[in-house]
C-alpha positions as CSV (number, residue, x, y, z in Angstrom):
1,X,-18.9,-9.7,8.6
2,X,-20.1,-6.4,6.9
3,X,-24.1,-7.2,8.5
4,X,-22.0,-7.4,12.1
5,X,-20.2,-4.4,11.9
6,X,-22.8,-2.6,10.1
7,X,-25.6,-3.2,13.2
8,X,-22.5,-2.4,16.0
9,X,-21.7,1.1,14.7
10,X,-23.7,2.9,17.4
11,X,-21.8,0.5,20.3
12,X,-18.6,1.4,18.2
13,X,-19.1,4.9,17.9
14,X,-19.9,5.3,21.9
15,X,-16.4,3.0,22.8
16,X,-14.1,5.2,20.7
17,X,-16.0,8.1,22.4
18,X,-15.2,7.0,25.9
19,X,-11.4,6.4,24.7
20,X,-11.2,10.1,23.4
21,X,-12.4,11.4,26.2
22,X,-9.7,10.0,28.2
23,X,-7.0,12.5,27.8
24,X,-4.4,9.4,27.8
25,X,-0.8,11.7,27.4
26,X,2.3,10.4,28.3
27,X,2.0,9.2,32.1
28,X,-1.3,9.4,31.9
29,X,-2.6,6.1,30.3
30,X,-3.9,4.2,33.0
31,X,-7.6,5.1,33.0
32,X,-8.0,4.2,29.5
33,X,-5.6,0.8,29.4
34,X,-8.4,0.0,32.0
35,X,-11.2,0.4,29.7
36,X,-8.9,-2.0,27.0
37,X,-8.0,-4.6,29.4
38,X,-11.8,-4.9,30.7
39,X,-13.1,-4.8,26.6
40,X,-10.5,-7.4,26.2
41,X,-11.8,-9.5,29.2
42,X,-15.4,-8.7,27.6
43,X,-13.7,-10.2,24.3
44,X,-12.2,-13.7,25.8
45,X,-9.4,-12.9,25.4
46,X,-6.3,-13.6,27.5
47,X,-5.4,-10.4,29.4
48,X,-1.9,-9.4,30.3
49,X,-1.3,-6.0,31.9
50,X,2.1,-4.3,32.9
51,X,4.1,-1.7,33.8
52,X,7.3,-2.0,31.9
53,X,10.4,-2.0,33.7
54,X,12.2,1.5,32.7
55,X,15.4,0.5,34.3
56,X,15.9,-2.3,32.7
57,X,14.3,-1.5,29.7
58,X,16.9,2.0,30.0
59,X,20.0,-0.6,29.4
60,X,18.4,-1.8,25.8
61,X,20.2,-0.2,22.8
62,X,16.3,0.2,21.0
63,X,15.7,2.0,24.5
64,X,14.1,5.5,23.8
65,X,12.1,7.7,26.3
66,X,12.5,11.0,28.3
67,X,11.6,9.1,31.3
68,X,12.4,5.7,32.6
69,X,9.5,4.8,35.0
70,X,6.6,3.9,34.0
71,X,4.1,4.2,37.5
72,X,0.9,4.5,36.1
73,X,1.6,3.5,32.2
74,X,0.3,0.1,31.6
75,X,0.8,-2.2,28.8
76,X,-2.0,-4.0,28.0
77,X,-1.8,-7.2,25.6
78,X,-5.1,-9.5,24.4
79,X,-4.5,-12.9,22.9
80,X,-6.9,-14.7,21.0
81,X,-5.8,-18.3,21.1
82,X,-6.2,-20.5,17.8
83,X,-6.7,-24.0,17.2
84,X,-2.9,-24.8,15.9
85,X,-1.5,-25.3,12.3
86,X,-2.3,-21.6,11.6
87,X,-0.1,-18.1,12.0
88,X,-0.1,-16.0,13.7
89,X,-0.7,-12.3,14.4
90,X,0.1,-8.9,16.2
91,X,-2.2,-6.3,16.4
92,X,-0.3,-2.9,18.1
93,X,-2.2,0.4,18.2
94,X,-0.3,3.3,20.8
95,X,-3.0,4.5,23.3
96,X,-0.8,7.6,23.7
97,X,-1.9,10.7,22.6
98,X,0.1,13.9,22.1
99,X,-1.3,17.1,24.4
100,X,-4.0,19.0,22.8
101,X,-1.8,22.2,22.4
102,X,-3.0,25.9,22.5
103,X,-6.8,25.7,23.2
104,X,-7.6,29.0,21.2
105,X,-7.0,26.8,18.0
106,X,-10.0,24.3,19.4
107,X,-13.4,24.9,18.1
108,X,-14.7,22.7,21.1
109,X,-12.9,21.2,24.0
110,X,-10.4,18.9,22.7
111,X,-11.6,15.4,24.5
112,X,-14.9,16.4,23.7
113,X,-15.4,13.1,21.6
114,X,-18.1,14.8,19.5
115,X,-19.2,13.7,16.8
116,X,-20.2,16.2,13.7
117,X,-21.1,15.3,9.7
118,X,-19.7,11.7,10.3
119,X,-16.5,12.8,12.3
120,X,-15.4,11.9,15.5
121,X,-13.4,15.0,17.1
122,X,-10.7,15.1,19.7
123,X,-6.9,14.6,20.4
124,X,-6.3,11.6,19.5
125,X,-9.4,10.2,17.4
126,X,-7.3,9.9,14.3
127,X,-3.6,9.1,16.0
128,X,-4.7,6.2,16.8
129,X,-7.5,5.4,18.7
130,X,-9.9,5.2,15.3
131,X,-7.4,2.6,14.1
132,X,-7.5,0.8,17.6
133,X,-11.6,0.3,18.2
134,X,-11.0,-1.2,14.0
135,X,-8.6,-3.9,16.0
136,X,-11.3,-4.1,18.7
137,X,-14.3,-4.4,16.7
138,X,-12.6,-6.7,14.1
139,X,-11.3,-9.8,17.1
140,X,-15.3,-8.6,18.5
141,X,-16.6,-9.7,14.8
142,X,-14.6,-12.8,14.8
143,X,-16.1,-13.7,18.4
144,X,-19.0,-13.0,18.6
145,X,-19.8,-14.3,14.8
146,X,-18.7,-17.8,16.2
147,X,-15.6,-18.2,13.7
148,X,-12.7,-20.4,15.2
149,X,-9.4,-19.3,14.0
150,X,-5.9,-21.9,13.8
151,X,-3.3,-19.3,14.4
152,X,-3.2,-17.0,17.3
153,X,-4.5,-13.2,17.2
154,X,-2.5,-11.1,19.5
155,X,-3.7,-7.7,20.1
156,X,-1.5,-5.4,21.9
157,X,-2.2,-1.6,23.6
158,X,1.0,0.4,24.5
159,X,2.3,3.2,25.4
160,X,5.4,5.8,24.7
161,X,4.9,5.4,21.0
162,X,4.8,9.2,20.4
163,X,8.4,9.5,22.2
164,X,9.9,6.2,20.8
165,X,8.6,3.2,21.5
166,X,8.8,2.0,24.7
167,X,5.2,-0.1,25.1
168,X,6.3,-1.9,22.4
169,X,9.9,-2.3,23.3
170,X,9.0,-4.3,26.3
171,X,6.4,-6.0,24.8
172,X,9.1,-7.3,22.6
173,X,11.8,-8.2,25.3
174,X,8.8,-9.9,27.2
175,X,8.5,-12.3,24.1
176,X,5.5,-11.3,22.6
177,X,6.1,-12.0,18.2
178,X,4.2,-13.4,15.9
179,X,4.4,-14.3,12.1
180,X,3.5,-10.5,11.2
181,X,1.9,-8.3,12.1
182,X,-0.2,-4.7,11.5
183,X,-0.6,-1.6,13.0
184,X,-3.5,0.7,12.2
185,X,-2.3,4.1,12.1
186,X,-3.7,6.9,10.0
187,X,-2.9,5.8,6.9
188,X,-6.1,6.9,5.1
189,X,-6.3,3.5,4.0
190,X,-3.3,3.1,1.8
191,X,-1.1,0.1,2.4
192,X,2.3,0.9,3.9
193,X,4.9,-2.1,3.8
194,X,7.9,0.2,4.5
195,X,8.7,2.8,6.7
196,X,10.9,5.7,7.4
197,X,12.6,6.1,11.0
198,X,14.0,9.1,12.3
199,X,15.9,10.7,15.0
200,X,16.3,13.7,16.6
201,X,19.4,15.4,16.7
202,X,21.5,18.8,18.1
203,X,24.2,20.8,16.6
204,X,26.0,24.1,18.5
205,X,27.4,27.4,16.6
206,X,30.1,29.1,18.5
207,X,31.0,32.2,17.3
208,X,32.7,35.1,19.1
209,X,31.0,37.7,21.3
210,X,31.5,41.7,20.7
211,X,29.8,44.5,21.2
212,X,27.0,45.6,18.6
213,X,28.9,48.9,18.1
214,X,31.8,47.1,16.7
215,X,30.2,43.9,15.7
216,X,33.1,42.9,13.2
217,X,35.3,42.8,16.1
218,X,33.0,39.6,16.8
219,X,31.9,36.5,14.4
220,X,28.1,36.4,14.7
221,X,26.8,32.7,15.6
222,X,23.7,33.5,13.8
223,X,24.9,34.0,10.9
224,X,27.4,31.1,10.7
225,X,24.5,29.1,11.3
226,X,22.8,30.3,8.4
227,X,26.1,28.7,6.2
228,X,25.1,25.1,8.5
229,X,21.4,25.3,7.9
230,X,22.2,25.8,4.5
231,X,24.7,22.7,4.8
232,X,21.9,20.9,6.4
233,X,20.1,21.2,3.4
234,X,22.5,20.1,0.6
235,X,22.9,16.9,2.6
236,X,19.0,16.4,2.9
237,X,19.1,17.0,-1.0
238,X,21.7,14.4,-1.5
239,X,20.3,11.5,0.6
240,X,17.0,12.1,-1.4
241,X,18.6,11.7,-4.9
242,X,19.6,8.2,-4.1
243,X,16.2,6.9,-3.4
244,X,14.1,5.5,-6.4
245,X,11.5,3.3,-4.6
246,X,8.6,3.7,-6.4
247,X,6.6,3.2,-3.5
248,X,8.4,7.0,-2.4
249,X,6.8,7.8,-6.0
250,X,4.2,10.8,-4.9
251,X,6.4,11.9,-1.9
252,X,8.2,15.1,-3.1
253,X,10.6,14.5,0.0
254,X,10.8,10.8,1.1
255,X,13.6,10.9,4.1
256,X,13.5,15.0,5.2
257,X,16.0,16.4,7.6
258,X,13.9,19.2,9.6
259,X,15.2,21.9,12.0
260,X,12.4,22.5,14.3
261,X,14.3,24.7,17.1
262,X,16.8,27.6,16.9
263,X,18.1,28.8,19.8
264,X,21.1,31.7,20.0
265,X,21.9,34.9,21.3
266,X,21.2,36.7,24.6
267,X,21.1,40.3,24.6
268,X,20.4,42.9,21.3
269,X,23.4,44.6,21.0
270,X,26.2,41.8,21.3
271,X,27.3,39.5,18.8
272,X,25.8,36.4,19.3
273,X,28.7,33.6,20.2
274,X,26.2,30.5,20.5
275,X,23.5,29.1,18.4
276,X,21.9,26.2,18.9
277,X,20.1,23.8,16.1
278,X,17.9,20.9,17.2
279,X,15.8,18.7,14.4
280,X,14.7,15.3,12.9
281,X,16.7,13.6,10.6
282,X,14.6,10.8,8.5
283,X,15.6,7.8,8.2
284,X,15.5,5.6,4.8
285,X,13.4,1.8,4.9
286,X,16.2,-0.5,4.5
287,X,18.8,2.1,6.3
288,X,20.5,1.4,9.8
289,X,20.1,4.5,11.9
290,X,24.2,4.5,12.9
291,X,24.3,4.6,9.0
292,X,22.5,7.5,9.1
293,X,24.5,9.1,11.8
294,X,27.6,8.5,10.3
295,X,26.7,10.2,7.3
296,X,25.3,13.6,9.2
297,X,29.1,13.2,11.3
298,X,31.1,13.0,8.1
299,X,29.0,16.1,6.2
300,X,29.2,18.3,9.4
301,X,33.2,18.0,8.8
302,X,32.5,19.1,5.2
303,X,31.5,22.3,6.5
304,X,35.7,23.3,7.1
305,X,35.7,23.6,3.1
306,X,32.9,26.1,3.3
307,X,34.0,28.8,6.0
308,X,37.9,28.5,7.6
309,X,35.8,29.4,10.8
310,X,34.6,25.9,11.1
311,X,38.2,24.4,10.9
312,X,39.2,25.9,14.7
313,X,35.4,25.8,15.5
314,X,34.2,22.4,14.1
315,X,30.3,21.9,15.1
316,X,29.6,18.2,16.7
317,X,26.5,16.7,16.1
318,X,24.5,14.8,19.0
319,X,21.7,12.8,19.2
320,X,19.3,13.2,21.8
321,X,15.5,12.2,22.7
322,X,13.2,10.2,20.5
323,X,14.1,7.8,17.6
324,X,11.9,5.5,15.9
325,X,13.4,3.0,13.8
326,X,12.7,1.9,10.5
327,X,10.9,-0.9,8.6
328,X,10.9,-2.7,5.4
329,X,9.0,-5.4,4.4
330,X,8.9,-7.3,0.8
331,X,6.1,-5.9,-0.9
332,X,5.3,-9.5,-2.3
333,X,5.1,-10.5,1.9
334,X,2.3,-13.0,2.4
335,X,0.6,-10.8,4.9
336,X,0.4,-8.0,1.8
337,X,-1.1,-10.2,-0.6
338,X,-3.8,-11.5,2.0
339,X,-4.3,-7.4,3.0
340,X,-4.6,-6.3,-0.8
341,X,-7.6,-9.0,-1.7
342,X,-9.7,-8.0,1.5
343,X,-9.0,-4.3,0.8
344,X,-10.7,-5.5,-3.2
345,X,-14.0,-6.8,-1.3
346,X,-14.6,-4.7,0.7
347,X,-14.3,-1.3,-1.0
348,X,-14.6,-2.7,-4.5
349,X,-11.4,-0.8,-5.6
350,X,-7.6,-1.0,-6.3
351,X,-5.0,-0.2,-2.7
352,X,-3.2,2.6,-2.9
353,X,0.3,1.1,-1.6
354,X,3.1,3.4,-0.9
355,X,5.6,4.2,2.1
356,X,5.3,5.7,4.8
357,X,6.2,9.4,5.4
358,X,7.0,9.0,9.0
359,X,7.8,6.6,11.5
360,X,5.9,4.0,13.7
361,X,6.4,1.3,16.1
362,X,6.7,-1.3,13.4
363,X,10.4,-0.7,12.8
364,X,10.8,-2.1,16.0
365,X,8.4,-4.9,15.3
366,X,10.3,-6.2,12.3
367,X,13.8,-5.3,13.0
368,X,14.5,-6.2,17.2
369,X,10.9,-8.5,17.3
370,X,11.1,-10.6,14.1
371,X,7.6,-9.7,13.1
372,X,7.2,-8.2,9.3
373,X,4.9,-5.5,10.2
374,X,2.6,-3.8,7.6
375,X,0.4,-0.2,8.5
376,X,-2.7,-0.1,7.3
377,X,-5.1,1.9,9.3
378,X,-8.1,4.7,9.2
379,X,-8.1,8.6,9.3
380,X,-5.6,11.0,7.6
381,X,-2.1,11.9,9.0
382,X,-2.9,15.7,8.1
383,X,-5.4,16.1,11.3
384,X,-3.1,14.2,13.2
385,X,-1.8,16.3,16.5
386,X,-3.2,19.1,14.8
387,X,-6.2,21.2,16.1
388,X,-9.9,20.0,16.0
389,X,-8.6,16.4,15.0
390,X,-10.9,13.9,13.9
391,X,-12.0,11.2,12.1
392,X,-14.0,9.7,9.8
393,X,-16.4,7.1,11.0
394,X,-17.2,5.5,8.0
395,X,-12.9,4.9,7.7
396,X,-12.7,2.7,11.0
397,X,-15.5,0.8,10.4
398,X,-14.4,-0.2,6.7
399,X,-10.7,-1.0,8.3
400,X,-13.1,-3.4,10.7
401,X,-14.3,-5.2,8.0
402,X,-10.8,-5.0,5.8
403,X,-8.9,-6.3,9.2
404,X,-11.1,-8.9,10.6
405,X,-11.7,-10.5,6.9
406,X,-7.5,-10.5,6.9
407,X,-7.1,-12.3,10.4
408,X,-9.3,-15.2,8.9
409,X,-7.4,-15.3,5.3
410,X,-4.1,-15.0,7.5
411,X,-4.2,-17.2,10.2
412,X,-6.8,-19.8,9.0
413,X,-10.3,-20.6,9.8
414,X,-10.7,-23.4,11.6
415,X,-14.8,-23.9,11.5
416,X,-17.5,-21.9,13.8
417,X,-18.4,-22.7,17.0
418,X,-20.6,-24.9,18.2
């Protein structure tokens, strides 16, 4: 397996190239699902291709996407039949990438695909297409080396996954599942069995407008909104202390509760009568996100003991936009053990097993599609949508090797081909 891999770098290294420098952002997958589906046809695999059905797909309570047609944004799903008597497994990498950003923060075109000291740069190299040409060159190993496996190998290409989930949504509700399965994001590595979710949410200040000349005829927005973000925090403090997963062990701030936008006012010199918050609110393992809303409902209320403003004035919180939804999965899972003893011989070393610090598409996976899924993939999640992102070569070929050394140990050899 290593020998294979080891003499199909340079055919590896040029793939993951083309697929970088296809600038696949949301509703603009196609050219690249093309390149997949025909690798998958190169593979022998089974080819199914698909534009998911948005408005039907809009009525599912897992349903989460700014848009709801998909014209243009295949699915693409590979399966590598077995022989019988074996299980089975799902593959899922996101071909979605997020946009590149401001260019000034580039060094170099940001689909340039380059590669530099062992790195291959561009938007999207690390999150995920390094982790999807490890999927591709690990069912190529298996292949072209002949070996015959009992239970089937599903391999599946989405889309949406940066806004929620929607590839692999309706490659659940089209039946696709499996006995587990894995998904190669940037996890440098390390073995994730659980992950957070999160969800975005919205909360409005009213306050009362005056002029700036006599501001305490007014009640500033702004600066009641300073007593909510304040609020915001206590409860992000509280929902921390009750998690003692050692798997969260090195993670100073397992489930964070982030305000990324503030909106409010509208001219210099009046009191500002409107602020608006909008932020992620993370999401524990082995939580149910209406749990979690619940909670942020019934410590918004708490807010009338702080300020008698908020009693006439209460602030509602809604949830908007993208969710992802979290997973758990027994770290003693059969799929874990298998993962860990391939991870030993092929890097010679002890796993680093933890939980994730954000969410994926395997919440969805193992909550609405029955199928435990683990992360394990290469690159680093601190390059990820950031400027000049890359990744490191050596990482996706040595996730090859751990992968396609898994599939065999998971789903059973079955003998090699004649």
């Amino acid at each position: 397996m290593h020998e294979w891999i080891s003499l199909h770098r340079e055919e590896g290294t040029c793939l993951l190239q083309k697929m970088v420098r296809i600038p696949s952002t949301q509703g603009n997958e196609k050219e690249v699902q093309v390149l997949i589906a025909d690798k998958f046809r190169e593979l022998r695999l089974e080819v199914d291709v698909w534009e998911p059905d948005g408005e039907a797909l809009e009525k599912h309570p897992y349903f989460s996407s700014p848009r709801n047609r998909f014209t243009g944004s295949p699915n693409v799903v590979g399966v590598m039949k077995g022989a019988g008597g074996g299980r089975s497994i799902l593959l899922n990498g996101h071909i979605d990438v997020v946009p590149e950003g401001n260019l000034d923060q580039w060094t170099e075109d940001p689909f340039s695909g380059n590669v530099v000291d062992g790195k291959l740069y561009g938007r999207g190299a690390t999150d995920m297409k390094g982790g999807n040409l490890s999927l591709l060159l690990a069912v190529g190993a298996i292949q072209s080396l002949g070996i015959k496996l009992k239970g089937d190998v599903i391999v599946q290409s989405v889309i949406e996954e940066e806004s929620g989930g929607v590839g692999t949504l309706a490659a659940i509700v089209k039946g696709y599942r499996a006995d587990a399965a894995l998904i190669p994001e940037p996890t440098n590595l390390r073995i994730f069995p659980k992950q957070q979710g999160s969800m975005w949410f919205r909360v409005e200040i009213k306050g009362r407008s005056a002029h700036g000349g006599t501001r305490y005829e007014g009640v500033s927005a702004i600066e009641k909104s300073m007593i909510v973000l304040q609020h915001i925090r206590e409860l992000e403090e509280q929902r921390n202390a009750r998690i003692s997963d050692p798997l969260y062990a090195q993670n100073p701030i397992p489930i964070p509760i982030n305000i990324g936008v503030i909106q409010g006012g509208n001219w210099p010199s009046s009191v500002s009568d409107t602020v608006k918050l909008e932020g992620r609110m993370g999401v524990a393992p082995e939580e149910k996100l209406d749990d979690a809303k619940e909670e942020m409902a019934r410590w918004m209320e708490g807010l009338k003991g702080k300020d008698p403003w908020f009693e006439e004035h209460p602030v509602v919180v809604e949830w908007f936009g993208a969710r992802w939804v979290p997973g758990s999965v027994d770290p003693e899972h059969d799929l874990m053990r298998v993962l860990i003893e391939q991870y030993r011989e092929v890097k010679q070393e002890e796993p680093t097993i933890e939980a994730s610090p954000w969410g994926t598409d395997g919440g969805l996976l193992t909550q609405l599609g029955e199928t435990p899924c683990i992360v394990f993939g290469p690159g680093i999640t601190q390059v990820a949508h950031y400027p000049n992102e890359h990744i490191a070569l050596d990482h996706v070929f040595e996730a090859a090797e751990i992968i396609a050394l898994t599939l065999i140990h998971w789903c059973g050899f079955d003998g090699m081909e004649a």
